[in-house]
C-alpha positions as CSV (number, residue, x, y, z in Angstrom):
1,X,-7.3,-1.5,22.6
2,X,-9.8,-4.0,21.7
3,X,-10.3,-5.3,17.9
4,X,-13.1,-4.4,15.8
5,X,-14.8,-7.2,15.9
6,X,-18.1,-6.2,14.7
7,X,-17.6,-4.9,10.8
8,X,-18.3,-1.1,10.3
9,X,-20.1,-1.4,7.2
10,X,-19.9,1.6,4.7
11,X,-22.4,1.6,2.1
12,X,-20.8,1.1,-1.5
13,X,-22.1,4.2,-2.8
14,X,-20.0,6.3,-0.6
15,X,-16.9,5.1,-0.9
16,X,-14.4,6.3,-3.5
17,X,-12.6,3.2,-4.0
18,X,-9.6,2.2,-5.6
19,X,-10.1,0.0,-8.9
20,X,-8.6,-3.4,-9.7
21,X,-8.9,-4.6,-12.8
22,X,-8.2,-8.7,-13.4
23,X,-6.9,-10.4,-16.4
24,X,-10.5,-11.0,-17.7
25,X,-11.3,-7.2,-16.9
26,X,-12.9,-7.6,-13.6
27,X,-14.1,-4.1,-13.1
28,X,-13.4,-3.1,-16.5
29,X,-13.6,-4.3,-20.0
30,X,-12.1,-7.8,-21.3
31,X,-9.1,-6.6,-22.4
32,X,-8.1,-3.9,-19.4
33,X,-5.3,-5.2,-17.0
34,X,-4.0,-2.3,-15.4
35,X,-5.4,0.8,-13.6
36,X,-3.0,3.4,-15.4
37,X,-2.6,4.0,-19.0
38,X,-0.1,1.8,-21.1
39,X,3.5,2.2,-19.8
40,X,6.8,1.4,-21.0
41,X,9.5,0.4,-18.3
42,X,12.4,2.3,-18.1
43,X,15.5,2.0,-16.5
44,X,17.0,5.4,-14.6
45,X,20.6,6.3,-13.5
46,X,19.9,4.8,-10.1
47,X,19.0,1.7,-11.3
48,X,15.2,1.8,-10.6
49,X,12.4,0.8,-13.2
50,X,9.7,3.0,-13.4
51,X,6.9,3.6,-15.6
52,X,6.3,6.3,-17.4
53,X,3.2,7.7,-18.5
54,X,2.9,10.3,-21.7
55,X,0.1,12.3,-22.6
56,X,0.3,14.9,-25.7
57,X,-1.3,18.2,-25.5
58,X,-2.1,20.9,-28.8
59,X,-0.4,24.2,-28.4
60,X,-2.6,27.3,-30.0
61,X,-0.1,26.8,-33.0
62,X,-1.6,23.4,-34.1
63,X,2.1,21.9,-32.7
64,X,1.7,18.5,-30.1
65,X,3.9,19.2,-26.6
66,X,4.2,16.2,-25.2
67,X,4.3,15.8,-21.4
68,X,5.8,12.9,-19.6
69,X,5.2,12.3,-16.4
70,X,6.0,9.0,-13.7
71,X,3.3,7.1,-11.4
72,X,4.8,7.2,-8.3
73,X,4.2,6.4,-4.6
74,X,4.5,8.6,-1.8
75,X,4.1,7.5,1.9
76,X,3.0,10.3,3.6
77,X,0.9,11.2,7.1
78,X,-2.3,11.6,7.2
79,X,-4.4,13.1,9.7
80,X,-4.6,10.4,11.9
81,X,-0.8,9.6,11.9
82,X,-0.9,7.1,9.6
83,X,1.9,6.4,7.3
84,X,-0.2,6.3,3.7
85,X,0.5,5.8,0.3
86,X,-0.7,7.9,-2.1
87,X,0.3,7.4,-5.8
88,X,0.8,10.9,-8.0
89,X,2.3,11.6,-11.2
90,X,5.7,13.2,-10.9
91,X,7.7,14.9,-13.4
92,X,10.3,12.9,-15.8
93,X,13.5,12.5,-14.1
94,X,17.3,10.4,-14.3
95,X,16.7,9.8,-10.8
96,X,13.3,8.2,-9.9
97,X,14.4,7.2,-6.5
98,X,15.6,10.4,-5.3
99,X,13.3,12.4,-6.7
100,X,10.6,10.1,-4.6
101,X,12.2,11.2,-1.3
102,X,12.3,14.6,-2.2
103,X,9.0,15.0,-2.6
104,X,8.4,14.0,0.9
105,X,10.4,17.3,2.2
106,X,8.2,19.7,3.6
107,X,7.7,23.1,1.9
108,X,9.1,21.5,-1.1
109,X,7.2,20.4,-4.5
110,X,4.6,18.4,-3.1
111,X,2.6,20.8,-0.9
112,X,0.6,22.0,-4.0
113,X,-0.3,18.4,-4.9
114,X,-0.9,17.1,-0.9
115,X,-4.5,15.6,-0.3
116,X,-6.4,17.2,2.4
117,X,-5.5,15.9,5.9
118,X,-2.2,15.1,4.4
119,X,1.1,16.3,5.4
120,X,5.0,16.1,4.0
121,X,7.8,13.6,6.3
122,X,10.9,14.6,5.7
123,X,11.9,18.4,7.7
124,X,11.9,21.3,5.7
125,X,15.0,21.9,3.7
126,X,16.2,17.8,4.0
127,X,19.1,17.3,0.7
128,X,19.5,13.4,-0.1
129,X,21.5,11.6,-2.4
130,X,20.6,7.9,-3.6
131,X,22.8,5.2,-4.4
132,X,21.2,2.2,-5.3
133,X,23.5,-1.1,-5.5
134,X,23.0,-4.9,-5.5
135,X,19.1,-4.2,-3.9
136,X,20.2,-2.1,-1.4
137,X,19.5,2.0,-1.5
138,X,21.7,3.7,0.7
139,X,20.3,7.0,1.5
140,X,22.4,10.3,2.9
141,X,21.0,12.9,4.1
142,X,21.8,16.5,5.0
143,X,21.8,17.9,8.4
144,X,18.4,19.2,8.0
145,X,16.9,15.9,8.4
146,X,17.7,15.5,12.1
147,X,15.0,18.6,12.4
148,X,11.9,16.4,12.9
149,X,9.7,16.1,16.1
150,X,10.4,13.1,17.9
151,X,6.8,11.7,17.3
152,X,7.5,11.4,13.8
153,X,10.6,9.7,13.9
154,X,9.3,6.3,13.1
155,X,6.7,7.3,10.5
156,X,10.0,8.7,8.8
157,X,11.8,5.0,8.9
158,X,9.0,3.5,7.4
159,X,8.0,6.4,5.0
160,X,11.4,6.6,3.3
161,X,11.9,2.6,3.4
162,X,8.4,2.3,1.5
163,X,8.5,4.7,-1.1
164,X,12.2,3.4,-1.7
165,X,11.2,-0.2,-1.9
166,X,8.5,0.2,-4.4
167,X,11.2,0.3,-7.2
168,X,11.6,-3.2,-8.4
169,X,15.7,-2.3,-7.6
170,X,15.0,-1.7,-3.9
171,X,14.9,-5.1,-1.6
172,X,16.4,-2.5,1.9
173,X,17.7,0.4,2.1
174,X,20.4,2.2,4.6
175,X,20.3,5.7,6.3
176,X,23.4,8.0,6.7
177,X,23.6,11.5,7.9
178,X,26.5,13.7,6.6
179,X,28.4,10.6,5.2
180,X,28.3,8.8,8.2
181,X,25.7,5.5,8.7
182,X,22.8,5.7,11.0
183,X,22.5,3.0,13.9
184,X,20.1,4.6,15.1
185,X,17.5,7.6,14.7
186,X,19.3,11.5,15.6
187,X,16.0,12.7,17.4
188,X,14.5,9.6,19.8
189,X,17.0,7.0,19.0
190,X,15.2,4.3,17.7
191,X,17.5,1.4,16.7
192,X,17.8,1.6,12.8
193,X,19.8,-1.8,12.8
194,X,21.9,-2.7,9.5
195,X,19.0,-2.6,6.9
196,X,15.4,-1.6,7.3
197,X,13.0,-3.6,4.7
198,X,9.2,-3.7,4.7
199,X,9.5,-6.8,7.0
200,X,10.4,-4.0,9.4
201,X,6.2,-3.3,9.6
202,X,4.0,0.1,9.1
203,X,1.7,1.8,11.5
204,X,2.4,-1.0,14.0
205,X,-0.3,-2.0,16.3
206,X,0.6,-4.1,19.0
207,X,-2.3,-3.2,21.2
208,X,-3.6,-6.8,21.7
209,X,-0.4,-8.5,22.2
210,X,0.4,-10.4,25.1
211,X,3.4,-12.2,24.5
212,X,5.4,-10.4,21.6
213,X,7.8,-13.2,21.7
214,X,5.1,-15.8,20.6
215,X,4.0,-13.7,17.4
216,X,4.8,-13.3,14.1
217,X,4.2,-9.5,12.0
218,X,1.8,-9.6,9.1
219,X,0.3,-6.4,7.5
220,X,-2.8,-5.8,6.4
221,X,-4.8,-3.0,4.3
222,X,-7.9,-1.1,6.3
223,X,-9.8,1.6,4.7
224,X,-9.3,5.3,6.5
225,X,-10.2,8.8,5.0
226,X,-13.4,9.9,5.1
227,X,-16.8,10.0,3.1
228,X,-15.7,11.1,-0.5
229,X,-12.1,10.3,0.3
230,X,-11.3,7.0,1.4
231,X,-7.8,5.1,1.0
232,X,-6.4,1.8,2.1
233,X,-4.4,2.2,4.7
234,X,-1.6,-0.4,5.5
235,X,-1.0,-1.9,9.0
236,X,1.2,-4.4,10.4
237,X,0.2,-6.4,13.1
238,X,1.0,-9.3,15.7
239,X,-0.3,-12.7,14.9
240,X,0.0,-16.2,16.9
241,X,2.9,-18.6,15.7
242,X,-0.1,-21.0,16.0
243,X,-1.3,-20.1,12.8
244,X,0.5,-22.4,10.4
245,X,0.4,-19.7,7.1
246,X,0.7,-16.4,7.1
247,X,-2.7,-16.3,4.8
248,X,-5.0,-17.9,7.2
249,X,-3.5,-15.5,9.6
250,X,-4.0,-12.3,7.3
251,X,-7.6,-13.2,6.7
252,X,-8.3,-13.6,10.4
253,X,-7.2,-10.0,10.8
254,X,-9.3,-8.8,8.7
255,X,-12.0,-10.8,9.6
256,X,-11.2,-9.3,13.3
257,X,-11.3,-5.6,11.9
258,X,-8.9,-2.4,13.2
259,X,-9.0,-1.7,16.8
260,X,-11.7,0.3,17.8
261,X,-10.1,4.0,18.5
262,X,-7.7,3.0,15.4
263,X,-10.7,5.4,12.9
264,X,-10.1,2.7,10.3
265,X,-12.8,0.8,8.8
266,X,-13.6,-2.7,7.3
267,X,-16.1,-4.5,5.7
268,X,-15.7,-7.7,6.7
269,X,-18.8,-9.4,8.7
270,X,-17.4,-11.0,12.1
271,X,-18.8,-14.5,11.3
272,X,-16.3,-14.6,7.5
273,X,-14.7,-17.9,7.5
274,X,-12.1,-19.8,5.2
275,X,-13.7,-23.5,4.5
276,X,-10.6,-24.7,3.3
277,X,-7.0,-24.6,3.5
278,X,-5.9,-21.9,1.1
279,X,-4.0,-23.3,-2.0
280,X,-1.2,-21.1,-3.6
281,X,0.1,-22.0,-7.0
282,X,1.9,-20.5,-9.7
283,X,1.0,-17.1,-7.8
284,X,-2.3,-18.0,-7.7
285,X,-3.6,-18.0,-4.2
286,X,-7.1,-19.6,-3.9
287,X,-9.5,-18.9,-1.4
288,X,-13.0,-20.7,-0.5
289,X,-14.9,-18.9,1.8
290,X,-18.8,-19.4,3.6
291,X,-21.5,-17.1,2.6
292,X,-20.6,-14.5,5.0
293,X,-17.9,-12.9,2.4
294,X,-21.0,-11.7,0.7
295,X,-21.4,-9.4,3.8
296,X,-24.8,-6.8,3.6
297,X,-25.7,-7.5,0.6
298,X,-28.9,-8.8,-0.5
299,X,-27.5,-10.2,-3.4
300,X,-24.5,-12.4,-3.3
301,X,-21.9,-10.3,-4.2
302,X,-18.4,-9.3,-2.5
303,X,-17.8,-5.9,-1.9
304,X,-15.1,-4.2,-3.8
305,X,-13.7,-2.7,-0.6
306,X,-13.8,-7.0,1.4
307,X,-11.8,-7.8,-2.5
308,X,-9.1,-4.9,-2.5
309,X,-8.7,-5.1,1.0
310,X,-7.9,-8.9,0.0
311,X,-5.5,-8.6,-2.4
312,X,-3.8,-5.7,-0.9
313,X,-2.8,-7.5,1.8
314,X,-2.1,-11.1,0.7
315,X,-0.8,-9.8,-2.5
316,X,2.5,-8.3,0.1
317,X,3.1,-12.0,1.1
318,X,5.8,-13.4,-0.9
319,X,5.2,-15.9,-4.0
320,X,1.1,-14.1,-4.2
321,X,0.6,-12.2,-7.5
322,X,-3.3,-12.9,-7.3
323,X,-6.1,-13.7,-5.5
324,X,-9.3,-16.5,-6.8
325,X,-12.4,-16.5,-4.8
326,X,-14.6,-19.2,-4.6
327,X,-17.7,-19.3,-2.4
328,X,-19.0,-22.9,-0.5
329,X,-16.7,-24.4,-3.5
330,X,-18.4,-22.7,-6.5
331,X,-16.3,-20.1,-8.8
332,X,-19.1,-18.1,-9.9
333,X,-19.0,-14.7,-7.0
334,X,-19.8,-11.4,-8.3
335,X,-18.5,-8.3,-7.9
336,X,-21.5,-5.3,-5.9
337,X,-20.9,-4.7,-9.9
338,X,-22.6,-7.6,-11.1
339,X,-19.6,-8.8,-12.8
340,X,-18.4,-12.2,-12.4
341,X,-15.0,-12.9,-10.7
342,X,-14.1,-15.1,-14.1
343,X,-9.9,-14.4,-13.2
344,X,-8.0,-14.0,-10.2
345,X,-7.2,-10.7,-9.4
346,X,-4.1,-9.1,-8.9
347,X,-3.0,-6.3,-7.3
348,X,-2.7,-2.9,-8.9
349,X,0.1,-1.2,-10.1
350,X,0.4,1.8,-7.5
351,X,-2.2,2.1,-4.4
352,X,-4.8,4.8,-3.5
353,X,-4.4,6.2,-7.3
354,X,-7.6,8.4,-6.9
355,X,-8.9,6.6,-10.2
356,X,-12.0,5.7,-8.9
């Protein structure tokens, strides 16, 4: 399949975005940094951090309930096949980890709270247990998991290794079925190896790859959904070893666009260019880019979806924590808000939130 290379341009007013906010409140006001409301890191049995939300609520009697929940990601499928995050608040638990994977089971507790076109991963039925030690999550599973369809069997690997590896405590994880370690998948066989790792990829697409063995995997966030539902959707793809950073290489790929049959969009213009070698810092990573980046606008302003899309997918590059803009040299680009770019941006907490 060929590459987009010709943006599909989506007006802003149509699509439900996810919201970054930067250190100087870039879509937001000057003291908002994060998406989600104040949270206190905790520490669970398993040894993940997670965040924990808590609302209170007034009984009839005048007496405050207070509800706690945790912000947490779940890869599921979509209705393209795509393996997609979609962040939901889960009830408290010891076991934040576990309790991540067992809400992709099927028929289990997240078919109430599934988006529309989504679907669970994990077969009907699946039991887990989690054991989390020295960055490694080693995962074992009952004997229901081996009762998936064979065309799902890699949306499964890379399903449970992302929602594992969002804990800051999770650097790989291992499979096991009934005690014993998985080499390779029960179903289709597909080599599991000793580890799997988000350097494994997502929703590969290797469809303009000529020589594998010359190429390097970098992933990159599209938008999918649909009108009144749209979510970034990650992808990894294959990229020259001629490119000499992983950055440059990034931005040419979404410069490029998805592959045309991929139903993924971008907003990118074809003719988006980097005018200078892109300088990375104390986690800074600084970008200066021709006029193009403004894309359709009449004004020059970036759209939000060109700036998440961005920092999605440079932020997954190790040693990035934010993202500076700079246009022909100058600092001053504005957001299709109107609201000056005055701080790098940095990448949100959880992804596809639904706060829009």
């Amino acid at each position: 399949m060929a590459k987009n290379n010709k943006a599909v341009f989506v007006t802003a007013a149509t699509l439900a975005t996810t919201v970054f906010l930067s250190g100087c409140g870039l879509f937001g006001g000057e003291e908002k940094k994060k998406i989600d409301p104040p949270q206190d890191v905790t520490l669970t049995e398993d040894g993940a951090a997670v965040g924990e939300n808590t609302s209170t609520e007034t009984k009839q009697d005048g007496a405050e309930a207070v509800q706690t929940t945790v912000k947490t990601e779940l890869y599921l499928i979509d209705k393209n096949g795509y393996v997609v995050s979609q962040a939901m608040d889960l009830p408290k638990t010891e076991s934040v980890a576990k309790q991540a994977l067992m809400y992709l089971v099927a028929n289990g507790p997240v078919e109430e709270m599934l988006p529309n076109g989504f679907r669970a991963v994990l077969p009907a039925d699946t039991q887990m247990t989690v054991n989390i030690k020295d960055g490694t999550a080693t995962v074992d599973f009952s004997k229901e998991f081996a009762n998936y369809k064979k065309e799902d069997e890699k949306r499964i690997l890379q399903a449970v290794t992302w929602t594992l590896t969002q804990f800051e405590s999770v650097k790989d994880v291992k499979l096991q079925l009934n005690g014993t370690p998985l080499e390779e998948m029960p179903v289709n066989g597909t080599p599991i190896g000793e580890e799997l790792s988000r350097a494994d990829g997502i929703n590969m697409d290797n469809s303009d790859v000529v020589d594998i063995t010359n190429t390097k995997a970098v992933t990159v966030y599209y938008v999918g959904g649909e009108e009144g539902a749209y979510y970034y959707v990650p992808v990894t793809r294959r990229v020259s070893n001629d490119f000499k950073d992983n950055i440059t290489a990034i931005v040419n790929e979404l410069v490029e666009g998805p592959a045309y049959a991929s139903n993924l969009l971008s907003e990118f213009q074809g003719d988006v260019k980097l005018l200078d070698t892109p300088k990375l810092e104390g986690g800074k990573l600084t970008l200066n880019f021709n006029e193009s980046i403004y894309g359709s606008f009449e004004e020059k302003m970036v759209s939000e979806h060109v700036l998440n899309s961005l920092v999605l997918s440079l932020t997954e590059q190790a040693g990035v924590e934010s993202v500076a803009l700079t246009v022909k040299g100058k600092a001053d680009v504005l957001t299709e808000k109107g609201e000056k770019l005055s701080e790098p941006v940095t990448r949100p907490e959880k992804v596809n939130t639904g706060s829009f």
